[in-house]
N, C-alpha and C positions, 0 to 999 in steps of 0.2 A: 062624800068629801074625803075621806079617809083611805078612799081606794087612788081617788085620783094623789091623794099627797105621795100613797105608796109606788106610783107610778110614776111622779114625777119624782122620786125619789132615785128610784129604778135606772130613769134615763139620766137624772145627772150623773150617775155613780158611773154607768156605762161612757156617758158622754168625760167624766173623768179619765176611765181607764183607756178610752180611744185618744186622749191628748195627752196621757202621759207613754205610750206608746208611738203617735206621730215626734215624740218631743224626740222621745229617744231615736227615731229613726232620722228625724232632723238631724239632732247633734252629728250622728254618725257619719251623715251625710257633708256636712263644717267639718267634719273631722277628714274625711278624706279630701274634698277641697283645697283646702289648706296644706294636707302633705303633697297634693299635684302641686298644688300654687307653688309651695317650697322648692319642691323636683323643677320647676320651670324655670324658677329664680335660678336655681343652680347650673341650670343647664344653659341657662342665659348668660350667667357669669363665667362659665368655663369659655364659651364662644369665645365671649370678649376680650378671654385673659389670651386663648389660641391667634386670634387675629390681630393683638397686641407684639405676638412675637416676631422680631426679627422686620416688625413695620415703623418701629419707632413713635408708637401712639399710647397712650394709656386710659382708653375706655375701660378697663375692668378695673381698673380705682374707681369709676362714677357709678359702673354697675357689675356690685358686689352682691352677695346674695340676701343680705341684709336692707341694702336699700333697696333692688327689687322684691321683699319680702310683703307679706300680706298684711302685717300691720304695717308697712309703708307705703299704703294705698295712695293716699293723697297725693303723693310726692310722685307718683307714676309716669301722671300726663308728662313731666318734665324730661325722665329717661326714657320716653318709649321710641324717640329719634336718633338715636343715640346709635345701636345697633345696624339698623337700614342704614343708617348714613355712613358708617364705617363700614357694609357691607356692600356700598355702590362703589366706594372708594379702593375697594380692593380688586371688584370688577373693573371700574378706571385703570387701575394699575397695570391689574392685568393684561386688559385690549391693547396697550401699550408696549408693555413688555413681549406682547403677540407679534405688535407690529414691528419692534424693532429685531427680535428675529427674525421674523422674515425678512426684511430692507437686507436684515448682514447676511441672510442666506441668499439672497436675491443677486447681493455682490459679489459673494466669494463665487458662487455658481451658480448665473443665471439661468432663468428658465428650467428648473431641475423638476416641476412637477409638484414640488410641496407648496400644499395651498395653508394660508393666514388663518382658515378658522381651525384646522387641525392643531394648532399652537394655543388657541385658547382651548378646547375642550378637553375636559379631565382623563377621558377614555382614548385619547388619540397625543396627549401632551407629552406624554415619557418618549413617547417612543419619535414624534416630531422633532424633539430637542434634541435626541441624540442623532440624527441625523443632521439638522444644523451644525453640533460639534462634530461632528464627521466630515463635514463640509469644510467645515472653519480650520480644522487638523489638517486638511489636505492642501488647505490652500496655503496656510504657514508652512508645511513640508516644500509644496511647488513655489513659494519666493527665497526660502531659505536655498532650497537648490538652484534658484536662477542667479542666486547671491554669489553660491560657493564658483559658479560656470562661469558669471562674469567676472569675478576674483582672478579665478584659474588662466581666464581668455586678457583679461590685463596684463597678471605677469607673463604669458607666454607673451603675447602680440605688442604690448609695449616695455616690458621689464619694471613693472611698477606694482607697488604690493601696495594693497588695501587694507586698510583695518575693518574688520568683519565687525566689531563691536561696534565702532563709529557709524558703519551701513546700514545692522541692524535698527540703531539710537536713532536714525535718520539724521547723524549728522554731517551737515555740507562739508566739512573740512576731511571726509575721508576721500573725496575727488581730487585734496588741492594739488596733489601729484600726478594723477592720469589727466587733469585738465592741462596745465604746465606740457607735461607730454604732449598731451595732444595740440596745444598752442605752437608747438615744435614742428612738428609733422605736418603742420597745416602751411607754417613759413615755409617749413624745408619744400613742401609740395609747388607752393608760390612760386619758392627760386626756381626750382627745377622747371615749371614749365613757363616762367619768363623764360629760362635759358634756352627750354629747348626752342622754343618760339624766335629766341633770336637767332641761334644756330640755323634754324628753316630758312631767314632772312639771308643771310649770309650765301645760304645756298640758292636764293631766288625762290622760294616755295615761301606758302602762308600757312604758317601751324600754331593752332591756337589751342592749347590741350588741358581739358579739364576732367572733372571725376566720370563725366556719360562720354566723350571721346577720346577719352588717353591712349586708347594702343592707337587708335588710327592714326593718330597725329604724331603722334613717336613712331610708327611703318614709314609715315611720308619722310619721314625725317631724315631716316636709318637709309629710306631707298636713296636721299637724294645722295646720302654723304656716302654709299656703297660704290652711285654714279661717278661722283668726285672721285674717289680712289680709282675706282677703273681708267677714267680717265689722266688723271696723275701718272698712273703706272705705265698709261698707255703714252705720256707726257716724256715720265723718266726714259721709257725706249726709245723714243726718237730722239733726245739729248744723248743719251747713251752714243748711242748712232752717230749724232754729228759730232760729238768729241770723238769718237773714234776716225769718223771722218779728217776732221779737226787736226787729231794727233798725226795720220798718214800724209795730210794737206800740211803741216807743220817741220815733219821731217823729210817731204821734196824741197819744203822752202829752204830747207835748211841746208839741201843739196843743190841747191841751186845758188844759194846764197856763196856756198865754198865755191861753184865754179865760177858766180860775177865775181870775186873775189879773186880767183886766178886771172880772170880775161882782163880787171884793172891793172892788174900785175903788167900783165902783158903789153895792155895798153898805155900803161904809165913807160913801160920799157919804148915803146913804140914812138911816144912823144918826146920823148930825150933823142930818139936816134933822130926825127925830124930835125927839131933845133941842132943838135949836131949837125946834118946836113945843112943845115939854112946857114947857121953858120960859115961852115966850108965853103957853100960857094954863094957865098954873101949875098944871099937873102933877107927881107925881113921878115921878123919874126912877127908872127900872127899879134892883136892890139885890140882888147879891148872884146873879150868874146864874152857871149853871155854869165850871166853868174846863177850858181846853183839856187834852186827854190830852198828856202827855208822851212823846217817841219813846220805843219799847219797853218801853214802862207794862202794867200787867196787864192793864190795861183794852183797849187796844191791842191785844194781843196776846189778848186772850180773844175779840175781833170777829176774827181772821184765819182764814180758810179757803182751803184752797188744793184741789186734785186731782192723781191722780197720771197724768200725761201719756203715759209707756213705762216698762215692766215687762222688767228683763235677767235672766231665772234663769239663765243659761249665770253671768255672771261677776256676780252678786251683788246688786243695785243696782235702785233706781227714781229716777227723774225726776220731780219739783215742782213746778209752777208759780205757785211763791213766791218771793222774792228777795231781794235787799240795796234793788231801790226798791220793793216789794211799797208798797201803802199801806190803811188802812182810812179809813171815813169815820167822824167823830163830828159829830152835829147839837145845836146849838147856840141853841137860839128858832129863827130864820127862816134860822140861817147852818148852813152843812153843812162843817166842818173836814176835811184830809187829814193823817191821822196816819202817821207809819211806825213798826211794829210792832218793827223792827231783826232781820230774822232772819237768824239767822247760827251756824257751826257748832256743835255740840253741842247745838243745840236738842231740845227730846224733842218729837215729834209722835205724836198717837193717830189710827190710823188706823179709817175704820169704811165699810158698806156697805148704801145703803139699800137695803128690802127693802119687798115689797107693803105692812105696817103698822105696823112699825118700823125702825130702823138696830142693824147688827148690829157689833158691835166685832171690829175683824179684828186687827192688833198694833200693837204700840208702834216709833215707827221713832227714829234718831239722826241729824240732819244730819251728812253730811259734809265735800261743796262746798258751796258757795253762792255763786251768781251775780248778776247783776242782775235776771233776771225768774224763772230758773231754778235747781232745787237737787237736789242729790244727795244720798243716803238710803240706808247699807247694809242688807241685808233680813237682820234674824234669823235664828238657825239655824233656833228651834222657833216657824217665824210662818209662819199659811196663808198659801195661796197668793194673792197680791196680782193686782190689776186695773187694767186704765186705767180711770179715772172714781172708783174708790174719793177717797173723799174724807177730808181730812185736817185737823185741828183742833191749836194749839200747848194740852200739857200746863204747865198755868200752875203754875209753883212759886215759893218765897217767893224773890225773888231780887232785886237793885236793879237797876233799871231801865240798861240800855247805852244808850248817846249813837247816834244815829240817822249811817248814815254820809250823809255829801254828796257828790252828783254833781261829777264833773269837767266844767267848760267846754272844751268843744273849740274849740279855734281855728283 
């Protein structure tokens, strides 16, 4: 009995010495524990306070290291979402801020090869982003210089200065002077090709000129009114021409005028010596002989023949050669009178066209001008086609005869 008490003696004392041994290795083991548990709390807390920064959140006031702390066990379950849920949120953020560099790098320079997830990853993010701001720099550089071009291309091409600030700001009131301009240019453009449109009119051509046909429509223009001048010039020579005509036709009349002028002399002398003889050997004296026609008397004007000299269908018109000194003859016994018929505008003339066995009537014309040996005659819409040589007769209506005009004396 005595053996076995020494032996159960034995084993407690051993069974002592192996739990106060396991006790100690326990503690030890609480002892380290507890310094990780602290290190994690801490390390939890520093996260919190990092992810806190510059996010505008304050989890590392809820998890400090104190209340993640190992006598704050209880309290755990309540901060353990705390962390993950601030850490989706910063992923959120991120994918975000990924995406919208991309979108602004996708704008400034489409298609350039940088892909969306190279913007989220840590290993590939520095150097992504600085290629976006590469992008972003280049494309401010190429507006700012399309700014300073269209500036530079304002003042030259319309004289209007821009405020670069206001262009920059994006604001509308740095246009209100190049728009004004350009409201100007847009009228002045208007007038000009109403104008020239009607000038074309004028000339018989259709010109309708706008920003896809302006020069062609300004050639048609230019050709038509080159044609008009050619023609004009080709107009003024033949005027030329018959004033010259005109002036040599003018001073035979005028020699010819001084010789009827001598032969009335003569004739006036001739008629005295008659009545002298009749007298003598007592005769009677002539009773009763016709009386001279009156200027622009029917009579007068019923002897006037004229012809038509040049025929214009381009611009309307025939040439006379009839006039304000036109004259007919009336014979008188042995004397031959010079009457003037007075023709002058709105005269009506019949025009007509001899033929192998009779004269065919061609139209009725209206004087227009009227010159001194020459007249002008607008041509009917519905009047055949007229001739040089056609010859022309005054249409005699009941009307009181006009006073004959008189030559001016040059001195």
């Amino acid at each position: 009995m005595k053996a076995i008490n020494i032996v159960l003696s034995i084993l407690i004392l051993l069974l002592s010495i192996a739990a106060a041994v396991f006790s100690y290795f326990l503690y030890e083991k609480r002892s380290q524990f507890t310094s990780g548990w602290d290190k994690m709390a801490e390390i939890v807390s520093e996260s919190a306070k990092a992810l806190d920064q510059g996010s505008g959140t304050s989890l590392s006031s809820k998890l400090t290291k104190d209340a993640l702390g190992h006598r704050n066990y209880a309290k755990l379950d309540s901060l353990k979402g705390e962390l993950p849920k601030q850490s989706r949120n910063i992923i959120k953020e991120r994918d975000i801020l990924a995406n919208a560099l991309f979108v602004v790098n996708n704008t400034v320079r489409p298609n350039n090869g940088l892909a969306k997830d190279k913007l989220a990853k840590l290993d590939t993010y520095y150097t992504s982003q600085r290629i976006v701001v590469g992008n972003v720099s280049d494309a401010v550089r190429r507006r700012d210089q399309t700014y300073r071009n269209l500036i530079a291309a304002v003042r030259s091409g319309l004289g209007v200065t821009v405020d670069n600030s206001k262009l920059l700001s994006g604001d509308a009131s740095a246009f209100t002077a190049m728009q004004a301009e350009l409201s100007a240019i847009r009228n002045r453009s208007r007038y000009y090709e109403s104008s020239i449109s009607q000038v074309g009119k004028r000339f018989g051509i259709s010109a309708y000129p706008n920003a896809k046909n302006y020069q062609t429509e300004v050639r048609k223009v230019v050709s038509a009114v080159d044609k008009y001048q050619a023609q004009t010039k080709a107009l003024n020579r033949e005027i030329d021409a018959l004033k010259r005509t005109n002036r040599s036709q003018l001073a035979h009349i005028g020699r010819l005028n001084n010789q009827i002028k001598g032969l009335k002399g003569v004739i006036a002398d001739r008629d005295s010596q008659i009545v002298s003889f009749q007298r003598a050997f007592g005769l009677p004296e002539s009773r009763g002989e016709t009386k001279p026609w009156k200027p622009g008397s029917k009579e007068a004007r019923a002897l006037l023949t004229g012809k038509i000299i040049a025929v214009n269908s381009k611009y309307g018109y025939v040439a006379i050669n009839i006039g304000k000194y036109s004259v007919v003859e009336q014979n008188i016994g042995n004397r031959t009178l010079e009457v003037n018929p007075v023709v002058e505008p709105g005269m009506v003339l019949a025009v007509s066209r001899k033929g192998a066995d009779k004269s065919e009537f061609i139209a009725r014309l209206q004087l227009s001008q009227v010159g001194e040996t020459t007249s002008i005659a607008n041509i009917p819409v519905d009047s055949k086609p007229l001739q040089v040589g056609d010859v022309v007769n005054v249409v005699i209506e009941n009307e009181k005869a006009p006073e004959a005009p008189r030559k001016t004396t040059k001195r």
